[in-house]
PyMOL Python script that loads the backbone (N, CA, C, O; Angstrom):
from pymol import cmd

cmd.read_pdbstr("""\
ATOM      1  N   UNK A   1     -96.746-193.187-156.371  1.00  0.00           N
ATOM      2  CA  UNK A   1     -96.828-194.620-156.560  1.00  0.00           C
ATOM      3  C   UNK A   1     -95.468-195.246-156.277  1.00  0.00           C
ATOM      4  O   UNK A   1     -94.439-195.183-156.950  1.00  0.00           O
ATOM      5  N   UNK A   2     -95.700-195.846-155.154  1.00  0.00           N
ATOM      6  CA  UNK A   2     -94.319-197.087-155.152  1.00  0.00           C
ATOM      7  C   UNK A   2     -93.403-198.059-156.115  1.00  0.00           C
ATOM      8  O   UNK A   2     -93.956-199.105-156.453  1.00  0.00           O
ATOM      9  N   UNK A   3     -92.343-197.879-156.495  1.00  0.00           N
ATOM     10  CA  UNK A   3     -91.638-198.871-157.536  1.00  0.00           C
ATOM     11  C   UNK A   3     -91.364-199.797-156.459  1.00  0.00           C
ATOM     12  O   UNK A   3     -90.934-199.719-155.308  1.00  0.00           O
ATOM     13  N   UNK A   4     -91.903-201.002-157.503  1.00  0.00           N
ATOM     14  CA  UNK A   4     -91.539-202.892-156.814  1.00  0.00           C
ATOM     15  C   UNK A   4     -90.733-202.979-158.094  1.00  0.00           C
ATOM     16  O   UNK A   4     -90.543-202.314-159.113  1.00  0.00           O
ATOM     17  N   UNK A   5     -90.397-203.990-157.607  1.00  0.00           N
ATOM     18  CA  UNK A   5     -88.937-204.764-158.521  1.00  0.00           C
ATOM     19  C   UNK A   5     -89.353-204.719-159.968  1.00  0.00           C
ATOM     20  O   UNK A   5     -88.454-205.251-160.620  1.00  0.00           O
ATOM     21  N   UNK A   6     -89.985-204.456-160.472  1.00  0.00           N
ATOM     22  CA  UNK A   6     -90.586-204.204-162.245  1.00  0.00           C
ATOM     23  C   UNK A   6     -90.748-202.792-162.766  1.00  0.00           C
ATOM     24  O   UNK A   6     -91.505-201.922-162.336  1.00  0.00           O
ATOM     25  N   UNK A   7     -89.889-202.729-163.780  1.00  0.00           N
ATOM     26  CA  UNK A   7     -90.386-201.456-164.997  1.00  0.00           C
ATOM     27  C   UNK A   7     -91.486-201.087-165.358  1.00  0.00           C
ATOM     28  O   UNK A   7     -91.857-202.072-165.997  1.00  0.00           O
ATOM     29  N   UNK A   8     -92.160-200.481-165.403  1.00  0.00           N
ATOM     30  CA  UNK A   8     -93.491-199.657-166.024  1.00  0.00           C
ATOM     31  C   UNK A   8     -92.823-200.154-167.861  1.00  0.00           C
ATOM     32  O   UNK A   8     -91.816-199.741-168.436  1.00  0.00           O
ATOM     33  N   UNK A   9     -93.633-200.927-168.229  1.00  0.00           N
ATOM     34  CA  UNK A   9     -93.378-200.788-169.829  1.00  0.00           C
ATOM     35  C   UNK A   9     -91.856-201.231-170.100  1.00  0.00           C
ATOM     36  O   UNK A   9     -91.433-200.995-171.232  1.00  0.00           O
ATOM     37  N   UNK A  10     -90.992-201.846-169.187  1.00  0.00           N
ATOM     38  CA  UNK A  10     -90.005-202.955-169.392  1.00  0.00           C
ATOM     39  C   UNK A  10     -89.783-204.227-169.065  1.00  0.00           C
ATOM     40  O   UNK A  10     -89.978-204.639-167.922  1.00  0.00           O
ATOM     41  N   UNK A  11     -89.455-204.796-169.807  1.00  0.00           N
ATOM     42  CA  UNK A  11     -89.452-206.585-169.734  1.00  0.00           C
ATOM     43  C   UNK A  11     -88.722-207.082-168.554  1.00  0.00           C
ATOM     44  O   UNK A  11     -89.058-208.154-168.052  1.00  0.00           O
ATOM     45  N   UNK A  12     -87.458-206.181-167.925  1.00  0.00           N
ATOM     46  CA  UNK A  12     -86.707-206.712-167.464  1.00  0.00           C
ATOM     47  C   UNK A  12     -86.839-205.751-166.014  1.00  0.00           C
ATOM     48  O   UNK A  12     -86.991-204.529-166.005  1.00  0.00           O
ATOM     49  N   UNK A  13     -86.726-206.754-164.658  1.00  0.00           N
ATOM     50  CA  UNK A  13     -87.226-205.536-163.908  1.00  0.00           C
ATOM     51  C   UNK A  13     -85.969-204.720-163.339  1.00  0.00           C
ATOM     52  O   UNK A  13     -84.802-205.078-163.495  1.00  0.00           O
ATOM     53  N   UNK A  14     -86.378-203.580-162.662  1.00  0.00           N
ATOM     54  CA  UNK A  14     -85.793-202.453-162.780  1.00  0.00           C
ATOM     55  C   UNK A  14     -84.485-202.639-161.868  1.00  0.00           C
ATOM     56  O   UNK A  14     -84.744-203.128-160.769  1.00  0.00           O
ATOM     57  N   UNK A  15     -83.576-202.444-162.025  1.00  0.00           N
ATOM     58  CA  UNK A  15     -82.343-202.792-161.582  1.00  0.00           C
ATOM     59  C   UNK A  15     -81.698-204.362-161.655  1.00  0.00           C
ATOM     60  O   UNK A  15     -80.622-204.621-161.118  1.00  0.00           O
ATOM     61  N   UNK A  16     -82.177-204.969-162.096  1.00  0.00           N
ATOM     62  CA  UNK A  16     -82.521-206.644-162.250  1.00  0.00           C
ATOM     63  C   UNK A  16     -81.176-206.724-162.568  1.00  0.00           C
ATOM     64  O   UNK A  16     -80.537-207.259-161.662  1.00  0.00           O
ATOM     65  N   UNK A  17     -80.466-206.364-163.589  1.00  0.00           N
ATOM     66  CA  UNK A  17     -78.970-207.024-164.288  1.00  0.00           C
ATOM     67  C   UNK A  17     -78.310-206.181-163.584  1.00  0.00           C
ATOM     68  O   UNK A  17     -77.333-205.990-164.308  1.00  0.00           O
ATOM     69  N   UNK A  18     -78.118-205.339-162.379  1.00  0.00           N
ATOM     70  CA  UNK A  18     -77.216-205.418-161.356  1.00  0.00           C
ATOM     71  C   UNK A  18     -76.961-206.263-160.433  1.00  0.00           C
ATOM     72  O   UNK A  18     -75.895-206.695-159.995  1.00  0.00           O
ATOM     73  N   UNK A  19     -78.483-206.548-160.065  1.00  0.00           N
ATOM     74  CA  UNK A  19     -79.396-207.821-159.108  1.00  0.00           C
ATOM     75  C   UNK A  19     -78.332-208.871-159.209  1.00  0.00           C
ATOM     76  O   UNK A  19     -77.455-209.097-158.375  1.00  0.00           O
ATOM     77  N   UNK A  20     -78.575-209.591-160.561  1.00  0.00           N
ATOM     78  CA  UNK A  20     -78.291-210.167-161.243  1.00  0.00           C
ATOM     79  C   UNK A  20     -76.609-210.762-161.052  1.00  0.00           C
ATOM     80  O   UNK A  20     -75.994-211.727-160.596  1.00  0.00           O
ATOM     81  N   UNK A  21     -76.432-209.745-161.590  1.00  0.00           N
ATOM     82  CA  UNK A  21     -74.809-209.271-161.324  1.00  0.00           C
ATOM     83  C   UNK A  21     -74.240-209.722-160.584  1.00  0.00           C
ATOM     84  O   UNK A  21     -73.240-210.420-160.752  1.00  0.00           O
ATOM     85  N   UNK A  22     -74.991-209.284-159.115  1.00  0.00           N
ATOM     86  CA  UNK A  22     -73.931-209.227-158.056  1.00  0.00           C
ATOM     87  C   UNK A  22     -74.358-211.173-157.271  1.00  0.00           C
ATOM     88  O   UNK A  22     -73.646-212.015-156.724  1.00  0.00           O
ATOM     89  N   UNK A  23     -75.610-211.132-157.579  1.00  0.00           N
ATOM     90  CA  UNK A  23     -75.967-212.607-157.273  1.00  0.00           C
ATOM     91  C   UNK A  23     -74.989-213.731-157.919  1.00  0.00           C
ATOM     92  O   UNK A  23     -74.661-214.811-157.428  1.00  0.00           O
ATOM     93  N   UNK A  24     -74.656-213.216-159.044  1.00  0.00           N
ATOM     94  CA  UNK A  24     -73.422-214.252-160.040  1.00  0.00           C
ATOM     95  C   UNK A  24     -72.273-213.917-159.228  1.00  0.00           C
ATOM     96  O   UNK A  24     -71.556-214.863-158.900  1.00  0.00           O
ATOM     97  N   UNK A  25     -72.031-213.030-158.932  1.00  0.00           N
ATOM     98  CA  UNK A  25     -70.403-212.776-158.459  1.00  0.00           C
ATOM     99  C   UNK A  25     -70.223-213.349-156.711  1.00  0.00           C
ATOM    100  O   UNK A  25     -69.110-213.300-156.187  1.00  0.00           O
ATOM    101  N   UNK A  26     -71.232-213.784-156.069  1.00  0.00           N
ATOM    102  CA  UNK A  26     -71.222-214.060-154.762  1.00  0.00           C
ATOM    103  C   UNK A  26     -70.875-215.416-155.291  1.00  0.00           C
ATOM    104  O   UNK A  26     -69.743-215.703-154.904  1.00  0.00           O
ATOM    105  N   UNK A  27     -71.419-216.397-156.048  1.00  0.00           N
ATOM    106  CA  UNK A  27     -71.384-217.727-156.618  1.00  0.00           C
ATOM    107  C   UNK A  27     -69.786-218.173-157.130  1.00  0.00           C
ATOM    108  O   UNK A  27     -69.373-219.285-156.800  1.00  0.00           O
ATOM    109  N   UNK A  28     -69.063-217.410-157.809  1.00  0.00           N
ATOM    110  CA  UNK A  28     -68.126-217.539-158.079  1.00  0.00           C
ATOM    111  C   UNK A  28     -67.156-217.727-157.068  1.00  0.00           C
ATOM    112  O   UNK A  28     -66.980-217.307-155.924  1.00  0.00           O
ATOM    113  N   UNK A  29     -66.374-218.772-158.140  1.00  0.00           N
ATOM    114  CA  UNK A  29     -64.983-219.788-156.836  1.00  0.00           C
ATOM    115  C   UNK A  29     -63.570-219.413-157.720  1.00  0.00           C
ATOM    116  O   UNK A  29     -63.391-219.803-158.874  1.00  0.00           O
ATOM    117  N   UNK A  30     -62.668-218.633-157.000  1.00  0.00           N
ATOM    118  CA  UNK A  30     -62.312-218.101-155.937  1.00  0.00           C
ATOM    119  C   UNK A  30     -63.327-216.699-156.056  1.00  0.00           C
ATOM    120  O   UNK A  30     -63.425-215.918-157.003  1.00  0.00           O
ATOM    121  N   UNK A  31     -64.115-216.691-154.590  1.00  0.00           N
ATOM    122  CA  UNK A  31     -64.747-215.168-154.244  1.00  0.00           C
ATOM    123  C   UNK A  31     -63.915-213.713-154.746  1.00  0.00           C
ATOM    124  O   UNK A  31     -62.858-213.428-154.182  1.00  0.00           O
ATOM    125  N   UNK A  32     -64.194-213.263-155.299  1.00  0.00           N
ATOM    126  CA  UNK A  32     -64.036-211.632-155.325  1.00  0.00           C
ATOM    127  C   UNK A  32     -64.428-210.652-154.587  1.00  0.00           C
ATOM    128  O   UNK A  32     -65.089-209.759-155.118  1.00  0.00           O
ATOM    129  N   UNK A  33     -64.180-210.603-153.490  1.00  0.00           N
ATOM    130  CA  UNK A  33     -64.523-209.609-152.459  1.00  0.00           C
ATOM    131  C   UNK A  33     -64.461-208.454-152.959  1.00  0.00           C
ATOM    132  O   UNK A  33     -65.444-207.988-152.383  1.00  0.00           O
ATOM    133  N   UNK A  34     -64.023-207.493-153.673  1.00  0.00           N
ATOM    134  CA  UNK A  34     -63.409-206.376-154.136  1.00  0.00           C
ATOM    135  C   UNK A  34     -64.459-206.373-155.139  1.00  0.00           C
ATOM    136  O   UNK A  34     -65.566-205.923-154.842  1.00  0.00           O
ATOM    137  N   UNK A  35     -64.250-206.771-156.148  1.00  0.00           N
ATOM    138  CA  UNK A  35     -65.743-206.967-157.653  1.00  0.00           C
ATOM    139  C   UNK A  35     -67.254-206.856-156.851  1.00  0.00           C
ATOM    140  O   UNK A  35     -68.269-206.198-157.080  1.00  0.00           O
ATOM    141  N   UNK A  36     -66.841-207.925-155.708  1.00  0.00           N
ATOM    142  CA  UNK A  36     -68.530-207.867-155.589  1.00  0.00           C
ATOM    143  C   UNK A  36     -69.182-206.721-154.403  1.00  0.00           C
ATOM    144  O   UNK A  36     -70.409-206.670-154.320  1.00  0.00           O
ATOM    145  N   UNK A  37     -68.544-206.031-153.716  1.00  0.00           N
ATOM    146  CA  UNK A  37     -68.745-204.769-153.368  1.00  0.00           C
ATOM    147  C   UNK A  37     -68.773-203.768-154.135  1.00  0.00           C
ATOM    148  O   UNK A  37     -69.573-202.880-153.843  1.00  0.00           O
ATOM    149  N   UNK A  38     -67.810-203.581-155.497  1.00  0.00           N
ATOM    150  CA  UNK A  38     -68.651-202.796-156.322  1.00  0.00           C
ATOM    151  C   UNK A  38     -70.116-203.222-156.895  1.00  0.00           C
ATOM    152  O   UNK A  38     -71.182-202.610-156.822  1.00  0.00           O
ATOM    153  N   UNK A  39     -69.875-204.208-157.362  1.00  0.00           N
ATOM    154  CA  UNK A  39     -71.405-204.520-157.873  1.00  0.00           C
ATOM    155  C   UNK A  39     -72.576-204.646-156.504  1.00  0.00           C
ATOM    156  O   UNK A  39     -73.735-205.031-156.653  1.00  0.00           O
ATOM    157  N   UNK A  40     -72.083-204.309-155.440  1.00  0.00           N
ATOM    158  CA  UNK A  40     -73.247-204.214-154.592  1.00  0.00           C
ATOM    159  C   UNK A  40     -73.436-202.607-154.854  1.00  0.00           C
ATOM    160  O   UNK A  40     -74.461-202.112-155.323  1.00  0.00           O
ATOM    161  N   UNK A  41     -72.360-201.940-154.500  1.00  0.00           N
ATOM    162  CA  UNK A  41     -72.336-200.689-154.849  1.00  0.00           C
ATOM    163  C   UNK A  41     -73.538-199.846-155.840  1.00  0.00           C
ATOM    164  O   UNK A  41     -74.356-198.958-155.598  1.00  0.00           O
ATOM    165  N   UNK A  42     -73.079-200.817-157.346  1.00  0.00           N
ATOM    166  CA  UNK A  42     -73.924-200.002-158.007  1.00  0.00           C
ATOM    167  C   UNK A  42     -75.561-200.632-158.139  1.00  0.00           C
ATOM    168  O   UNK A  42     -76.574-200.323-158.766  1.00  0.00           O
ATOM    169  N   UNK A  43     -75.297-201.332-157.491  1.00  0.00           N
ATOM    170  CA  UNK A  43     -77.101-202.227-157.075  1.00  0.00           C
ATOM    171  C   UNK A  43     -77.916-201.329-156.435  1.00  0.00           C
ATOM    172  O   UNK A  43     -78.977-200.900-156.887  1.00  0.00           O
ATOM    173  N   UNK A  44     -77.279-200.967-155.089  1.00  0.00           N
ATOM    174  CA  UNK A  44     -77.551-199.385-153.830  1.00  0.00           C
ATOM    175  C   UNK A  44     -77.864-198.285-155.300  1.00  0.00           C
ATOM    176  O   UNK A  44     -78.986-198.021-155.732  1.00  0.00           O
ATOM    177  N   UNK A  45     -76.785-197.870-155.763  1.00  0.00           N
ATOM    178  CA  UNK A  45     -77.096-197.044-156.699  1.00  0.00           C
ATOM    179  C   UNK A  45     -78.485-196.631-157.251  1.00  0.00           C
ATOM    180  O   UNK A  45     -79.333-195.751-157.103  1.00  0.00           O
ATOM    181  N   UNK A  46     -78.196-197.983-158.118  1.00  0.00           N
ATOM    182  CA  UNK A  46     -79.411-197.930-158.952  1.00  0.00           C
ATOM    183  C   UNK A  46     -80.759-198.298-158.173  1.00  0.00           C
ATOM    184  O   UNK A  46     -81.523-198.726-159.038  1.00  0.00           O
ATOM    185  N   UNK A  47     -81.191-198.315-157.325  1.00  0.00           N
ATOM    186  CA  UNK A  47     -82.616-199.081-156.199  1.00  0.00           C
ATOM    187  C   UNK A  47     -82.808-197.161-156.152  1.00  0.00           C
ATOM    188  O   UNK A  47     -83.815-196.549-156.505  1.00  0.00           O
ATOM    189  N   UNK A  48     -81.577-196.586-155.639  1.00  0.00           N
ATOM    190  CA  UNK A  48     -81.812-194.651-155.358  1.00  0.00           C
ATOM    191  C   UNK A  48     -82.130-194.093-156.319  1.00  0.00           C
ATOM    192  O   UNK A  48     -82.949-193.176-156.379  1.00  0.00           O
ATOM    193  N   UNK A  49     -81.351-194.709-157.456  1.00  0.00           N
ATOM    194  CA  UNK A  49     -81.442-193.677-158.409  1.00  0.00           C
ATOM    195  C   UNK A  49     -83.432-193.806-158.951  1.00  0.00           C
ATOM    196  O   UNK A  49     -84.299-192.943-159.089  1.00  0.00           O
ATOM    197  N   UNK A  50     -83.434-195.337-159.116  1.00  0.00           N
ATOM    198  CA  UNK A  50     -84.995-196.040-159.535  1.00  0.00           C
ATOM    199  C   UNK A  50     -86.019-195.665-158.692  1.00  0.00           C
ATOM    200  O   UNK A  50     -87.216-195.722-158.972  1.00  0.00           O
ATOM    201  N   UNK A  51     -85.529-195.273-157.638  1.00  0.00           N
ATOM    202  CA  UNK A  51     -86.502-194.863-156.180  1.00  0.00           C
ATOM    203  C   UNK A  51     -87.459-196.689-156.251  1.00  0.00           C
ATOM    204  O   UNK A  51     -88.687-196.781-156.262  1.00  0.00           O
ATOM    205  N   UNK A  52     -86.571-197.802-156.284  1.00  0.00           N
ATOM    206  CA  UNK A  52     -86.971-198.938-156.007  1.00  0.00           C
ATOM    207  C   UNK A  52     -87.424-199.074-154.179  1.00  0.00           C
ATOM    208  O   UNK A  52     -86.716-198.580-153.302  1.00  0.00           O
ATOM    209  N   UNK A  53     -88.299-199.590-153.990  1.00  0.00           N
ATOM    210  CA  UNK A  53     -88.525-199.946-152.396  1.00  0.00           C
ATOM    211  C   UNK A  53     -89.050-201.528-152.001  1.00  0.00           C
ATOM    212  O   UNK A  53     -89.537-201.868-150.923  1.00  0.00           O
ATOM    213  N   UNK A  54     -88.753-202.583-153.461  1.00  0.00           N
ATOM    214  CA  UNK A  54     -89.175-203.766-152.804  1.00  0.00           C
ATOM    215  C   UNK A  54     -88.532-204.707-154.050  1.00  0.00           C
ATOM    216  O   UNK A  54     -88.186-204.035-155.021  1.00  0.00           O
ATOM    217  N   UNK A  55     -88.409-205.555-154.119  1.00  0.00           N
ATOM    218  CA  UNK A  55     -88.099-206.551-154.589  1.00  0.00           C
ATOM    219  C   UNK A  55     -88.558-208.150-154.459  1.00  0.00           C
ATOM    220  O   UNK A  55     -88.592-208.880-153.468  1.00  0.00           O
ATOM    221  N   UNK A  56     -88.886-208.394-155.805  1.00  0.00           N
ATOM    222  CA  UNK A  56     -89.400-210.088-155.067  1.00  0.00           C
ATOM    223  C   UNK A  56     -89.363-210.854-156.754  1.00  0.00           C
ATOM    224  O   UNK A  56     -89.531-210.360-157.869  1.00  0.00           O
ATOM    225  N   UNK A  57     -89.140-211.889-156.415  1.00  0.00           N
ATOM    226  CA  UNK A  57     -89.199-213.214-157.547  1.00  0.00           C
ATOM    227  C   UNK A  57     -90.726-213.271-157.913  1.00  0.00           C
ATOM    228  O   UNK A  57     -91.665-213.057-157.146  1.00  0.00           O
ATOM    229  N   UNK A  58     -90.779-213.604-159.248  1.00  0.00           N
ATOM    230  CA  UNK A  58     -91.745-214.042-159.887  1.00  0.00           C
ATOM    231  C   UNK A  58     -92.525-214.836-159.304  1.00  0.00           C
ATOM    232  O   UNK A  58     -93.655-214.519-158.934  1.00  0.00           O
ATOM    233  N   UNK A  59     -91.993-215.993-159.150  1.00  0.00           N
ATOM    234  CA  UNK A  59     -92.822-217.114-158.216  1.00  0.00           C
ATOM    235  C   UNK A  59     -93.494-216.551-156.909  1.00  0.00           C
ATOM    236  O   UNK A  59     -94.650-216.799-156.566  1.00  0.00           O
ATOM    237  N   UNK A  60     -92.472-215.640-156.132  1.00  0.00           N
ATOM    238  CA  UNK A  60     -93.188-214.869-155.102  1.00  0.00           C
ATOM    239  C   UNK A  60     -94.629-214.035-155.004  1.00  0.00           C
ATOM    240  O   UNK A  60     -95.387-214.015-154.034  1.00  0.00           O
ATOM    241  N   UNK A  61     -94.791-213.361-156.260  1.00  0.00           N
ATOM    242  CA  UNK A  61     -95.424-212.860-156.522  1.00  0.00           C
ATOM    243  C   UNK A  61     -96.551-213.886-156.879  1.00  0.00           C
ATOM    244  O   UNK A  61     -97.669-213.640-156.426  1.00  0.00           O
ATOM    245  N   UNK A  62     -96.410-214.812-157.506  1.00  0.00           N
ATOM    246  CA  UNK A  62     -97.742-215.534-157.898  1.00  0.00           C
ATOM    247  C   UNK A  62     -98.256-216.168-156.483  1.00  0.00           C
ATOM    248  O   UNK A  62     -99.458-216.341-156.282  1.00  0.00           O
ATOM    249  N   UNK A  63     -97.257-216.502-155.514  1.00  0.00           N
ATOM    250  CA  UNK A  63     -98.346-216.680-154.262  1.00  0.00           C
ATOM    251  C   UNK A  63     -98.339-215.986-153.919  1.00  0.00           C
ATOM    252  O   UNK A  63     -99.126-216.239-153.007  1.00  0.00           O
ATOM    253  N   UNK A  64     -97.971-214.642-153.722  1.00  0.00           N
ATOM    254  CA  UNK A  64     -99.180-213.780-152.953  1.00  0.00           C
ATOM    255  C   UNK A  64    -100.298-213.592-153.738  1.00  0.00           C
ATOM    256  O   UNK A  64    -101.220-213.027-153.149  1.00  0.00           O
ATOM    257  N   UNK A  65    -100.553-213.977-155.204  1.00  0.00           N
ATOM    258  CA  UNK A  65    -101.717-213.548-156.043  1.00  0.00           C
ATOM    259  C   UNK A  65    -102.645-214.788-155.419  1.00  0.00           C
ATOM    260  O   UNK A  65    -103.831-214.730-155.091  1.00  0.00           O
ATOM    261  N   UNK A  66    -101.970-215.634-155.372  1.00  0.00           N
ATOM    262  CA  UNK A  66    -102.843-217.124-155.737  1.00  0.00           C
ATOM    263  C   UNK A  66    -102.162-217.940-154.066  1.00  0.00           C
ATOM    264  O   UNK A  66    -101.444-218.927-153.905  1.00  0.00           O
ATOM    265  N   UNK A  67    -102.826-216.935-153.026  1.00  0.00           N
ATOM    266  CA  UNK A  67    -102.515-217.847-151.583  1.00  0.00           C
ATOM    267  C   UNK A  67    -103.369-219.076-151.476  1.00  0.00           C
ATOM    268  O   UNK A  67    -104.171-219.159-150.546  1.00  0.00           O
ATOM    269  N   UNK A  68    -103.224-220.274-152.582  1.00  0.00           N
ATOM    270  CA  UNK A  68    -103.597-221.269-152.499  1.00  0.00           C
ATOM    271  C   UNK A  68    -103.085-222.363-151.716  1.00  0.00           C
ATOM    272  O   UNK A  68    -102.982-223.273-152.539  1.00  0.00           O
ATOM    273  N   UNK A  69    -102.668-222.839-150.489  1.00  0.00           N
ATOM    274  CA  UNK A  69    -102.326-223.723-149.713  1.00  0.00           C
ATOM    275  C   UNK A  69    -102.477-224.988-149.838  1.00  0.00           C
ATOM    276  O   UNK A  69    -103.658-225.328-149.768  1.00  0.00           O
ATOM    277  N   UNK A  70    -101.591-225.989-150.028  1.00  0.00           N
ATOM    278  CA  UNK A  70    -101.951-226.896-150.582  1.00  0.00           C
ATOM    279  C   UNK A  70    -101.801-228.440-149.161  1.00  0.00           C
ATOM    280  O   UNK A  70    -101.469-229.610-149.352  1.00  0.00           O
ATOM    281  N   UNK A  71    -102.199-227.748-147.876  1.00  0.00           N
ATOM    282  CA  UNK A  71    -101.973-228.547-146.771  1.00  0.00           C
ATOM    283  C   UNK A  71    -103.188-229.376-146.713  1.00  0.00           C
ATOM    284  O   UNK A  71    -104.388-229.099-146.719  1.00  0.00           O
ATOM    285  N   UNK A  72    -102.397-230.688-146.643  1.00  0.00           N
ATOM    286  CA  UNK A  72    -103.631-232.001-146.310  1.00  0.00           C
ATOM    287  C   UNK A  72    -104.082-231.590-144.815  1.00  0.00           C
ATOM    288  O   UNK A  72    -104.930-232.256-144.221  1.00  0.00           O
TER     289      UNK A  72
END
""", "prot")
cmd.dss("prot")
cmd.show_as("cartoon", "prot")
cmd.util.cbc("prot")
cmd.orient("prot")
């Protein structure tokens, strides 16, 4: 069975507060080039270690559940 971006039986999905992490540290003024290659680092890490193969936002997920189109 394939791991997508969610824990089996955890709230928070699986590698998410690296995700997380490194998404905050790209945002930050003055850039950290150095910080945020580690935290990409251990993002890679953890996707290998999780045997992760997809990732997607919440909202993403509800349209692919609910491909409701809302074109006049």
């Amino acid at each position: 069975m394939e791991k997508e971006g969610v824990g089996e039986n955890e709230k928070q999905p699986v590698c998410g507060e690296q995700a997380l992490d490194l998404l905050n540290c790209v945002t930050h003024s003055p850039y950290d080039q150095d910080k945020c290659l580690r935290l990409l680092q251990s993002l890679r890490d953890c996707v290998l270690n999780k045997k992760v193969k997809k990732f997607s936002l919440a909202d993403q997920e509800q349209r692919e559940a609910n491909p409701t189109d809302k074109k006049a």
